[in-house]
C-alpha positions in Angstrom: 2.9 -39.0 19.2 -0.8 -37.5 19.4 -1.6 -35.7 16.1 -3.1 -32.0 16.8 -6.3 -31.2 14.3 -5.8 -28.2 12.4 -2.1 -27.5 13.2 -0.3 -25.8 10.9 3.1 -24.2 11.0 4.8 -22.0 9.0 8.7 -21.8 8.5 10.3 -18.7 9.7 11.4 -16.9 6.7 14.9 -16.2 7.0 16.2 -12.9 5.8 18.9 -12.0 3.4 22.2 -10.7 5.0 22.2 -7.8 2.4 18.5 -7.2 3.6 19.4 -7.0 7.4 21.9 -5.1 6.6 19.8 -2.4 4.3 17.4 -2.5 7.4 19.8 -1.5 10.0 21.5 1.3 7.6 18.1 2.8 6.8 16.9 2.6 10.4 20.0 4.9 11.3 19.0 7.2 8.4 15.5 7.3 9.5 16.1 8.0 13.1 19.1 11.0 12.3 21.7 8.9 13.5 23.2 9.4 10.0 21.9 12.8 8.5 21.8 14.0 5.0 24.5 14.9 3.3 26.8 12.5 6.0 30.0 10.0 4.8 28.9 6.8 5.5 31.5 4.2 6.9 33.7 2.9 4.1 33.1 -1.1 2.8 36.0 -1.9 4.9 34.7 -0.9 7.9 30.9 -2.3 7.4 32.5 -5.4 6.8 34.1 -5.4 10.4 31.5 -3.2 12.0 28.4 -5.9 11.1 30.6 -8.7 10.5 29.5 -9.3 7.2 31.4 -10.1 3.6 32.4 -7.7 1.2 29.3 -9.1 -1.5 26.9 -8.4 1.4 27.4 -4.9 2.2 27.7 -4.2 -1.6 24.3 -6.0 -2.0 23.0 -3.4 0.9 24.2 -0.3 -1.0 23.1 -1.0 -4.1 19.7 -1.3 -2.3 20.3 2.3 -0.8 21.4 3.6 -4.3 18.8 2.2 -5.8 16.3 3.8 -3.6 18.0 6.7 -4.0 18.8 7.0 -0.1 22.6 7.5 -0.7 24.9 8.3 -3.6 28.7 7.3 -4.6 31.0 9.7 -5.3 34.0 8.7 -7.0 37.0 8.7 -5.1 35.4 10.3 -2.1 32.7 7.8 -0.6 29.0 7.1 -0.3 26.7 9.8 1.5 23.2 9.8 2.8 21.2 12.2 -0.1 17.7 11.9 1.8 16.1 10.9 4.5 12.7 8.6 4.8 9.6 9.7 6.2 10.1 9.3 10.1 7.5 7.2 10.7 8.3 4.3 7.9 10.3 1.9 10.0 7.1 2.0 12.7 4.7 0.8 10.4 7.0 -2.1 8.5 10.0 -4.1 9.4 13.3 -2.5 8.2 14.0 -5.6 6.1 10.4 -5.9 5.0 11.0 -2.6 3.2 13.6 -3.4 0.8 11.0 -6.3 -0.5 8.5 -3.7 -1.1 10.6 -1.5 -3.0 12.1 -4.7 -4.6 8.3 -4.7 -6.1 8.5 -1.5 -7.7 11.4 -2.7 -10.0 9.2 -5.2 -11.6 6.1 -3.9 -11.4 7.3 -0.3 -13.4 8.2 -2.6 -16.7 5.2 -4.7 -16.5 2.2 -1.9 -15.1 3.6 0.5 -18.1 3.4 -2.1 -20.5 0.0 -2.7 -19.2 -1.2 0.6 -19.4 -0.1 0.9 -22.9 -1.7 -2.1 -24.2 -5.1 -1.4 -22.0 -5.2 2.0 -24.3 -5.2 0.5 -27.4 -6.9 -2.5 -26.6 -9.3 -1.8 -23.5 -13.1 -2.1 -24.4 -15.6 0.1 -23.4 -17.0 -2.1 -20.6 -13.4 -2.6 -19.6 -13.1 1.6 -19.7 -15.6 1.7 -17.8 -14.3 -0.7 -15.2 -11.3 1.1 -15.0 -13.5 4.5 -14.6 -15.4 3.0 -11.6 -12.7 2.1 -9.8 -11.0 5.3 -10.1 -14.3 6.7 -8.7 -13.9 4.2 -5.9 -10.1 5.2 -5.2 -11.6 9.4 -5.1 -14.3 7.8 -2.7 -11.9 6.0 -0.6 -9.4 8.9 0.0 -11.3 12.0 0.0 -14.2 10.3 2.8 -10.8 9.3 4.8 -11.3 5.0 4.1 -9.1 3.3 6.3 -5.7 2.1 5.3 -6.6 -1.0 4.4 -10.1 -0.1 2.4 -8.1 2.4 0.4 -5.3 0.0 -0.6 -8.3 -2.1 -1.7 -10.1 0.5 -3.7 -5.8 1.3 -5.2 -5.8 -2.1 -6.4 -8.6 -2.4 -7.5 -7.7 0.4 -10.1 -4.4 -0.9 -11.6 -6.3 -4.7 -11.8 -8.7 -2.9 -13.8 -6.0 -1.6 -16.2 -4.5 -5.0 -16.2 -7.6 -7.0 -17.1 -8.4 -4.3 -19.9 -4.9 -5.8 -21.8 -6.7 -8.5 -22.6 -3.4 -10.4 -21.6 -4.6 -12.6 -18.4 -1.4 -13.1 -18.0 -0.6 -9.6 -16.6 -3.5 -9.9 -14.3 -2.2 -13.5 -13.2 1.5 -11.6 -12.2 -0.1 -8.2 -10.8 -2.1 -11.0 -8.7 0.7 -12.7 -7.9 2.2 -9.5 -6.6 -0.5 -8.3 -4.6 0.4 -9.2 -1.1 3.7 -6.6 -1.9 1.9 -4.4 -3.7 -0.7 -4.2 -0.5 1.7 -4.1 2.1 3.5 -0.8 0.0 0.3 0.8 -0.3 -0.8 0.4 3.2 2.0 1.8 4.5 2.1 4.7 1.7 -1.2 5.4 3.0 -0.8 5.1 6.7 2.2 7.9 5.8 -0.7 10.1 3.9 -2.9 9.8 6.4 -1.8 12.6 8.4 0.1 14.8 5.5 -1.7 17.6 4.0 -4.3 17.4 1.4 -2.0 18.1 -1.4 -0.5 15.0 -1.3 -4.0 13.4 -1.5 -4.9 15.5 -4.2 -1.6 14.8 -6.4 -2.3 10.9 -5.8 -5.5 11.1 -7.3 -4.4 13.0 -10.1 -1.9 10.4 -10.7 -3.9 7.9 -11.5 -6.7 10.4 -13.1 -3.9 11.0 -15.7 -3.5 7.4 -16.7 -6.9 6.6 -16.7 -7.6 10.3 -19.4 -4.8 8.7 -21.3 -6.5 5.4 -21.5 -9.5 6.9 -22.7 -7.7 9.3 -25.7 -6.0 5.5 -26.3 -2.6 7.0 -26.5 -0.9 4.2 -25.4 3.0 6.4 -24.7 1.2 8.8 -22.9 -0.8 5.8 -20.8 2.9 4.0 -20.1 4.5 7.8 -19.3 1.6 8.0 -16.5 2.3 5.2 -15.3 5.3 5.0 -15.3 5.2 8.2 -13.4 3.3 7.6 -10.6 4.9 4.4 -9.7 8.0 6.5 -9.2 6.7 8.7 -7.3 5.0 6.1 -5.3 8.3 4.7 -4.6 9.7 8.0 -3.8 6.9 8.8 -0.9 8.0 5.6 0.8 12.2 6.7 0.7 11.8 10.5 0.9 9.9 12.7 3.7 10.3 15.4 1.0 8.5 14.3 -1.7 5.6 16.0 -3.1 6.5 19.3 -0.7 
């Protein structure tokens, strides 16, 4: 068999059943089909209706619950409590989102931590990394940076906070991270992109707040900020709501 220079191939990824299943639920949240405030279909009957086991539509709705897309009510059922921005499931696959949101849930633990530790321990070259790449972030968003050069200039912020730990091993995992973490924020952004400047101006703020809280070195008030605006980065990707 002739050999083919260059060639490479790369295995289809194959996706979790409780994945595909939390992409097809959300895209009928995001489209209307199910509203807010609506009874979704009992495990029972999303066991028959997808033809799924019991384990893998409990795997889906823990996702949704997690993501704060539907609650359980004892005794009564599950029910849509928000809706995602509409135009989420156009800019990322449906199953694709439940990995980026997967990403929040380790990097909240381990970007507080950081922050923390970068307070107490950051030096002033390393303050003044973080500083300049705040300014970069300003620069990005306020001159309207595409997607991508934003997410960059995002980054490059919170790898600044990591490195001023002076623990390479949180850089090495935030690294390790980074093609989720770029993939959430380019979509976060794409969904900025044509919201009203508030939003813009709360992001920045965000991360202005950590960075003032570096500076002071209060390391619980570094960890609350960041802890904060992860959240609420996660929450602009699961509710059109948020920050309104």
């Amino acid at each position: 068999m002739a050999k083919i220079a260059g060639l490479k191939l790369q295995p289809k990824r194959r996706e979790r059943l409780g994945d595909q299943l939390y992409g097809q639920l959300l895209e009928q949240i995001i489209s209307g089909a199910l509203k807010e405030g609506d009874r979704l279909p009992s495990e029972k009957e999303l066991c028959q209706m997808f033809e799924v086991s019991r384990p893998v539509v409990r795997e889906a709705m823990m996702l949704l619950q997690a993501d704060g897309l539907v609650v359980a009510r004892q005794g009564s059922g599950t029910y849509v409590q928000r809706r995602p921005p509409q135009g989420l499931a156009a800019l990322a696959g449906l199953s694709d989102i439940a990995g980026m949101l997967r990403s929040f849930e380790l990097r909240l633990p381990l970007e507080s931590e950081a922050a923390a530790l970068a307070a107490v321990r950051r030096s002033p070259d390393q303050l003044s990394r973080i500083g300049e790449a705040l300014d970069g972030l300003v620069r990005a968003l306020e001159t309207g940076a595409s997607p991508t050069a934003a997410s960059a200039a995002d980054f490059a912020f919170h790898h600044a906070v990591a490195e001023a730990t002076c623990n390479p091993m949180f850089v090495s995992v935030l690294d390790t991270l980074h093609p989720a973490i770029d993939r959430s924020m380019v979509v976060a952004l794409n969904l900025l992109a044509g919201d009203a400047p508030q939003r813009t101006r709360r992001v920045l703020e965000e991360h202005a707040r950590i960075f003032e809280a570096i500076t002071l070195g209060d390391a619980d008030a570094a960890a609350l900020a960041m802890r904060s605006h992860l959240n609420r980065a996660r929450q602009r990707l699961t509710d059109q709501h948020q920050d309104e």
